[in-house]
C-alpha positions in Angstrom: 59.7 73.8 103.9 62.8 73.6 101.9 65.3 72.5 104.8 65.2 71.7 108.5 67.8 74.1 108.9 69.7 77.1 107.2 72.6 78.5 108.4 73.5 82.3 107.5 77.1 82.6 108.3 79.8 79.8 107.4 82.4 80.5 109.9 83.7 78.3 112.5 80.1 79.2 114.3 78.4 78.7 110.9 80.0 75.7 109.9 80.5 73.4 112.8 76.7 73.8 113.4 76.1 73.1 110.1 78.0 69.6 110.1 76.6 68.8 113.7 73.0 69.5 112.7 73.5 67.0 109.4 75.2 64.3 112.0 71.6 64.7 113.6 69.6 64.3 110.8 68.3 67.6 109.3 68.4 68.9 106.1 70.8 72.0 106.0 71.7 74.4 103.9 74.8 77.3 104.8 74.5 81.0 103.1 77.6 82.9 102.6 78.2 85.9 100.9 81.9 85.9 101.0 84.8 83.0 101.7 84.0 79.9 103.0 85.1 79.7 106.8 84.5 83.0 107.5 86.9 85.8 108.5 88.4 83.0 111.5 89.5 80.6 108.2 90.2 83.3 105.8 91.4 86.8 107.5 91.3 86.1 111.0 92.7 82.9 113.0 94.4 80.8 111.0 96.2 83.1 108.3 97.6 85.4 111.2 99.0 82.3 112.9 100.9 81.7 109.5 102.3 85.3 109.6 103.3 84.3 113.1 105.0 81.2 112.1 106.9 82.9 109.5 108.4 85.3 112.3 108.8 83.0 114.7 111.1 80.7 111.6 112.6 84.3 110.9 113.7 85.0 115.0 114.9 81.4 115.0 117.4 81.7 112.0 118.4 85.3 113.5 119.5 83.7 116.7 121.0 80.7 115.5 124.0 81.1 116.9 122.9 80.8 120.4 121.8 77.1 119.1 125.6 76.2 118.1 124.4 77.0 114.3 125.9 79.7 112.1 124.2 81.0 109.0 125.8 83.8 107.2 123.0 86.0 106.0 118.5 86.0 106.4 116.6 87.9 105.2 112.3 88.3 105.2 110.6 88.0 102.4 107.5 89.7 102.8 105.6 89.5 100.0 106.7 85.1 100.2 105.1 85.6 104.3 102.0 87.0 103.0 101.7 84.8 100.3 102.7 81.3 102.3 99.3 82.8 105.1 97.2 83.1 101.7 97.9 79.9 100.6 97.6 78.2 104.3 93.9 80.2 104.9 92.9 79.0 100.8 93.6 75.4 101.7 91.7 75.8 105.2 88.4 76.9 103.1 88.8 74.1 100.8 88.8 71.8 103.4 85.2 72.9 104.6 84.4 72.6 101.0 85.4 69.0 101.4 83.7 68.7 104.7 80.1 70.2 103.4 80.4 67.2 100.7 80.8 64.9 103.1 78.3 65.6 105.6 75.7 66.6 102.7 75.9 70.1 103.6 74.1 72.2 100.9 75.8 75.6 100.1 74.0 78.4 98.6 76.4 81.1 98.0 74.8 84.7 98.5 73.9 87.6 101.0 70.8 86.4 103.2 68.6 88.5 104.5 65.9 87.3 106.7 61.6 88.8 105.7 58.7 89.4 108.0 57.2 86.1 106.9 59.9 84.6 108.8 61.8 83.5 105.3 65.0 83.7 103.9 65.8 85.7 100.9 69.3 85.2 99.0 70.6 88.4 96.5 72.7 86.5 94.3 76.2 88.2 93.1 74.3 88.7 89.9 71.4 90.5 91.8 69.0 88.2 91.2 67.0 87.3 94.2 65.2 83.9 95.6 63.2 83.2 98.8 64.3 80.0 101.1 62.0 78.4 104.2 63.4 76.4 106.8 62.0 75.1 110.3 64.9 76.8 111.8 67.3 79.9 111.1 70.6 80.1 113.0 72.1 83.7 112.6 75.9 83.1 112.5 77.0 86.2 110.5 80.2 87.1 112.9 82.2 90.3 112.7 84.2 93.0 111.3 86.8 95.3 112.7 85.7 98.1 114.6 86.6 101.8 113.9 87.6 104.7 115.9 85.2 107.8 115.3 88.0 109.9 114.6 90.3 107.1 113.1 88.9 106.4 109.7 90.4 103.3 107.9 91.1 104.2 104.4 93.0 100.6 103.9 96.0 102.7 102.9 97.5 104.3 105.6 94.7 103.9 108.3 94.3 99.6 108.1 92.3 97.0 110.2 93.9 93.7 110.5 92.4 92.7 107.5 94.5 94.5 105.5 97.9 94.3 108.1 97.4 90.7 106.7 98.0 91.6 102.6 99.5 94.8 102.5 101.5 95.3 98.9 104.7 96.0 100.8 106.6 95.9 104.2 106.3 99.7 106.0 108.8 100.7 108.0 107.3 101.9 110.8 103.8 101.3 112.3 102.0 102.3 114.5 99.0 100.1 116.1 96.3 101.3 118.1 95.4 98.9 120.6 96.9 96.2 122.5 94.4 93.1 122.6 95.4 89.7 121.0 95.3 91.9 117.5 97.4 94.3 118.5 100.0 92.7 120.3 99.8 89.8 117.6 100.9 92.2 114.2 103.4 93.8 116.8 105.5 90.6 117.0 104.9 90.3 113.5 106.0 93.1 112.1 108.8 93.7 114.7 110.0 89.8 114.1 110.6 91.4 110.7 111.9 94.5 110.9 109.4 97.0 111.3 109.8 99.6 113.7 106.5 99.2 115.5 104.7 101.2 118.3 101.8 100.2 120.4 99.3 103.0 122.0 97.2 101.3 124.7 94.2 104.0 126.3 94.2 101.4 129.5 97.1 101.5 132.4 98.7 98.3 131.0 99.0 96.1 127.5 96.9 93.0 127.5 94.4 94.5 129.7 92.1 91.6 129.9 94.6 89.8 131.7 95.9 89.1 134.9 97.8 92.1 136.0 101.6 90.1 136.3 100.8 88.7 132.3 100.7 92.3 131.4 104.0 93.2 133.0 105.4 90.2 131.3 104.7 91.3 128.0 105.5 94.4 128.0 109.2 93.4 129.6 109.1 90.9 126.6 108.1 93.0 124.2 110.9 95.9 125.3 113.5 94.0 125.0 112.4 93.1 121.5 112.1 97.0 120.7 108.7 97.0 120.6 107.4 100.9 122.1 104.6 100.9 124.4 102.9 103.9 125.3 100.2 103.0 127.8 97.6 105.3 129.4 97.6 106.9 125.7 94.9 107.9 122.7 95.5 108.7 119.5 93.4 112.1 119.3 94.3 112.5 114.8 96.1 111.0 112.4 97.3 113.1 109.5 97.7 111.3 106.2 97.7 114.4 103.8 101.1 113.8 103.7 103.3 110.3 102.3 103.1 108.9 105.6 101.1 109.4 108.9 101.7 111.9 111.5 99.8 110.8 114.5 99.4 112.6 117.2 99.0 111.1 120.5 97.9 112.0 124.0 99.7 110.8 126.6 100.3 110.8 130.3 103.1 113.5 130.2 101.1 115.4 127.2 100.5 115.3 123.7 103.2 113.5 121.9 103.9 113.7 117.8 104.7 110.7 115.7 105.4 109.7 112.2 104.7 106.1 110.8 104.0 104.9 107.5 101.0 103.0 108.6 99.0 103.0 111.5 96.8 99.5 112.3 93.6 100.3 113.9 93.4 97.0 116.7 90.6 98.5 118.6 88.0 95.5 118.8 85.6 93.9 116.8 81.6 95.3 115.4 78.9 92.4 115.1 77.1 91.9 111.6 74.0 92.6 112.2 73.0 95.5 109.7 70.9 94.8 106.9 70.3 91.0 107.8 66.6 91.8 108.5 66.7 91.6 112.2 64.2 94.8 112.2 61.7 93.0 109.2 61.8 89.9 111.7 61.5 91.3 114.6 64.4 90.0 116.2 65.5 91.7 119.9 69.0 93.5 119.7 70.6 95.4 122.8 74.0 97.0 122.3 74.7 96.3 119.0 73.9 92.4 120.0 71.1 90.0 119.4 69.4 88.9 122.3 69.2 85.0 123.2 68.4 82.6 126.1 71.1 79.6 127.2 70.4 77.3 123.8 70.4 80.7 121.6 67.4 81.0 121.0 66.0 84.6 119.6 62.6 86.6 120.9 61.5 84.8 117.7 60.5 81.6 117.9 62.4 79.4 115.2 65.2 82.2 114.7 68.7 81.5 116.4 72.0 83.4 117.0 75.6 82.3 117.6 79.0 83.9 118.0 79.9 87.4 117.5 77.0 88.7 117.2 75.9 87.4 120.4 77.0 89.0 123.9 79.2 86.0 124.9 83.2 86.1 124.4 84.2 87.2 120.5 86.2 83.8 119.9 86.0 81.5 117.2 85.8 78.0 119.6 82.9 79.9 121.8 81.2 80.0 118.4 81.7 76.1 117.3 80.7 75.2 121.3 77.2 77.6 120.8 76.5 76.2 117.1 76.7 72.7 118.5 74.7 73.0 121.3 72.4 75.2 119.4 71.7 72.7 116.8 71.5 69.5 119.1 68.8 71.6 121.0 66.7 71.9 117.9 67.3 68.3 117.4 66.0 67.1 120.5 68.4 66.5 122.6 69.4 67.7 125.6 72.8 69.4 125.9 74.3 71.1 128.9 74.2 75.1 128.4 77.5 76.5 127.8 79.9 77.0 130.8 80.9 80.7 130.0 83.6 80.5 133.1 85.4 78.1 131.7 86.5 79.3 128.2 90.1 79.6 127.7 91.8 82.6 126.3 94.8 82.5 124.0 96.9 85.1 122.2 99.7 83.9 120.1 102.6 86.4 120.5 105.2 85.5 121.4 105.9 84.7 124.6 101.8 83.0 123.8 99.2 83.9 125.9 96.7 81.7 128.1 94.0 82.2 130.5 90.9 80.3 132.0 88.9 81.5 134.8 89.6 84.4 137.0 92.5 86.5 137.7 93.7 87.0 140.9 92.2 90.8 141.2 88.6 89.4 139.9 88.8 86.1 142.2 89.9 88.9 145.3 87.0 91.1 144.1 84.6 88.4 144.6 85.8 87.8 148.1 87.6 84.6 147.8 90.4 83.9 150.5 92.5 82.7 147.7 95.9 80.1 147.6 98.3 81.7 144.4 101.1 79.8 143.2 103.9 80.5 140.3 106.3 78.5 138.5 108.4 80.5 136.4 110.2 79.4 133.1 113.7 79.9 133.9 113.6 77.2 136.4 111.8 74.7 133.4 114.6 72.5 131.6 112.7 71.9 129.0 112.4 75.6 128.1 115.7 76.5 129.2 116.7 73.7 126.6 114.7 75.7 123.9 116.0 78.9 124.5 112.4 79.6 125.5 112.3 81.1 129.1 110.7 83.9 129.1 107.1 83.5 131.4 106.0 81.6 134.0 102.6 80.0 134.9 100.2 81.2 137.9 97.3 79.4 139.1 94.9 80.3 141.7 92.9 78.1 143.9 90.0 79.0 146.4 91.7 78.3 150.0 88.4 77.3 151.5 87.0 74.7 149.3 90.1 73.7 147.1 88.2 74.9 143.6 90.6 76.1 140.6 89.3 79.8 140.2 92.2 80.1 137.7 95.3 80.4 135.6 97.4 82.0 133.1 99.8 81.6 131.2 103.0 83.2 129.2 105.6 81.4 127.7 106.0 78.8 124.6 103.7 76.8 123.3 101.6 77.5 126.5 98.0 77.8 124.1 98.7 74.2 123.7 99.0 73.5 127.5 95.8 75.9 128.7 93.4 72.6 127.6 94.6 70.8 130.5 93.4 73.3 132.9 90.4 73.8 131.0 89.5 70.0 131.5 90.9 70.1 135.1 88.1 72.4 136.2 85.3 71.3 134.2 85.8 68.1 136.1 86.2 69.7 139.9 89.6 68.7 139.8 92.0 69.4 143.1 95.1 71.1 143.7 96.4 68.0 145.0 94.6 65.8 141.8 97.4 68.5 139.6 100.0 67.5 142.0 99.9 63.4 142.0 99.3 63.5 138.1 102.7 62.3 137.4 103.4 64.9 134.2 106.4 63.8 132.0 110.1 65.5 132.0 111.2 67.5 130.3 108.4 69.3 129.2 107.2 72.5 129.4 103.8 71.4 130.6 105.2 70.2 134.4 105.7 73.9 134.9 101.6 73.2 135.4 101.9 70.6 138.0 105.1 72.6 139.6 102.5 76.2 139.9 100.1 74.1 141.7 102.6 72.7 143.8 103.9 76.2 145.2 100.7 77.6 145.3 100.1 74.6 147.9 103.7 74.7 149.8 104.8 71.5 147.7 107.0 73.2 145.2 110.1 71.3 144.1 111.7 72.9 141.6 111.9 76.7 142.8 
């Protein structure tokens, strides 16, 4: 055998269980075809957050006055934005460069495929071809954006986020198609910026994996930015025969004729899993997924799969947690399979985004007699200080038994905060535990402690 281990995939799934299964001991080797750490590193997590930044920067120097500061003229540079979230997501891929040196990490750069013999063979960018044999396989070959039948992205005027992240210039109006954490993301974006920017959302509300009061808040958010929401609404054809888009949308109260000069496709992701040699294998798929136990194991016995391409949540620190314990099975050890109730959520509009758990309508549907409890932001110092108080936290415990079912969160900074509740439950913690953990003031994070406390009769602040 040539390695203990090869890894086909070297994004944040990929990567992080290719430098755990080193830690333990076995010889590893990562294929990739394209950039080093994956779309998350490259055209996915961390260069959108750079974007973000940049608007964020932008709307603070906008509204300086209400700070007490006044600056005469800003102005975006685009084309410096894009190029400042390029040069952020090139640094991040070096860095797993420097991490694969450290750890001993062997990478083969190439498109793997795996053989019926249970191999791996590598096309080279030159063509040429070489066969590789490992004790173990982990599949970790993520995702791409998903199209629309009758939406086809040209990368021109029809665009997946890929592209909404290097586009030559700034359009002037855009529509996007979708209202997930891509959607709503390039909305704030390109409205922080100037764009005049549309959203068309087929569900009853934006955000629609959220709790049904975070979806209200964002759209109120996002109206008084200027942001259009048309909800309950398809885009049946988009014309592009002409030097923009005309898009014509169904709607509620009919059929509805718009005109952009780019519409972003933010309809979901697609799984990797053509041409990888899941059929030659034998590998079980079901619904455009490969099929795995708790420790991500495949039908096949020494074949693995992680991250997008498995049925669990589309998010790059669900792939790192899989890889890890993954790779520590194969090694022997005996790690806990992956609570998939506890994962936090986080979408980094602004207001951000956070969840864990249930929502109230889910934790209701399941028959819980439930104790909800909200502490908005305009009664937080800390973000009334900031200029920040849009949002509020919610929390919901089960009224029988005291367990945390849930929470969410919009506001600032509040992806940073959503940890807390994610440690809270993994540990059983109380309401009353939340309560009589002093939490420092002025912060934005009390607002935790003060949500708790109302949903329990305690509330101070409110």
């Amino acid at each position: 055998m040539n390695y203990d281990l090869i890894v086909i995939g070297s994004g944040p799934g990929g990567y992080v269980a290719a430098i755990r299964a080193r830690q333990l001991g076995l010889k590893t080797a990562v294929v990739e075809a394209a950039e080093l750490g994956g779309i998350c590193l490259n055209w996915g997590c961390i260069p959108t957050k750079a974007l973000l930044k940049s608007a964020q920067v932008f709307e603070y120097i906008k509204h300086a006055q209400d700070y007490g500061i006044h600056i005469q003229q800003a102005q975006a540079d685009f084309r410096a934005m894009i190029q400042r979230s390029r040069d952020v997501a090139a640094g991040m891929s070096k860095g797993i460069q420097f991490l694969f040196r450290k750890n001993q990490v062997e990478l083969i750069e190439g498109f793997a495929k795996l053989t019926r013999d249970k191999k791996v063979e590598i096309t080279a960018k030159d063509g040429s071809k070489k066969l590789l044999e490992a004790k173990h396989i982990l599949l970790a070959t993520g995702s791409r954006a998903r199209e629309l039948p009758n939406i086809k992205i040209d990368n021109e005027k029809v665009i997946g986020y890929r592209k909404a992240m290097y586009m030559d210039k700034q359009p002037k109006k855009m529509i996007i198609i979708g209202s997930g954490a891509i959607g709503v993301e390039f909305a704030y974006f390109y409205n922080a910026i100037g764009t005049d920017v549309t959203i068309v959302e087929f569900m009853p509300r934006i955000v629609p994996v959220e709790d049904e009061e975070i979806s209200k808040q964002l759209e109120k958010s996002y109206k008084k930015m200027g942001i259009k929401i048309l909800t309950s609404s398809t885009v049946e054809a988009v014309d592009t025969s002409g030097t923009g888009c005309k898009v014509t949308i169904k709607t509620s109260n009919g059929i509805e004729q718009m005109e952009c000069d780019v519409v972003l496709s933010a309809v979901g992701v697609t799984a990797n899993i053509e041409g990888i040699g899941l059929e030659e294998a034998g590998v079980k798929t079901d619904k455009g997924k490969v099929v795995v136990d708790e420790y991500y194991r495949t039908n096949v016995a020494g074949i693995y799969a992680i991250g997008d391409i498995t049925p669990g949540p589309a998010l790059a620190h669900v792939a790192s947690a899989e890889g890890i314990i993954c790779v520590e099975k194969i090694a022997g050890l005996n790690p806990h399979p992956l609570n998939y109730g506890n994962i936090p959520a986080c979408t980094y509009c602004q207001p951000e985004i956070a969840s864990v758990g249930l929502t109230e309508a889910q934790a209701k549907e399941k028959g819980y007699d439930i104790k909800v409890g909200k502490f908005p932001f305009t009664a937080s110092g800390k973000a009334k200080a900031g200029g920040v108080s849009d949002g509020f936290i919610k929390v919901i415990f089960d009224a029988k038994y005291g367990e945390w079912l849930g929470c969410h969160m919009i506001g600032a900074n509040v992806t940073e905060m959503i940890a807390e509740v994610v440690v809270a439950r993994n540990l059983e913690t109380t309401g009353h535990e939340i309560i009589k953990s002093v939490h420092p003031h002025p912060t934005m994070s009390e607002a935790i402690m003060e949500a708790v406390a109302a949903a329990y009769g305690e509330v101070i602040h409110i």
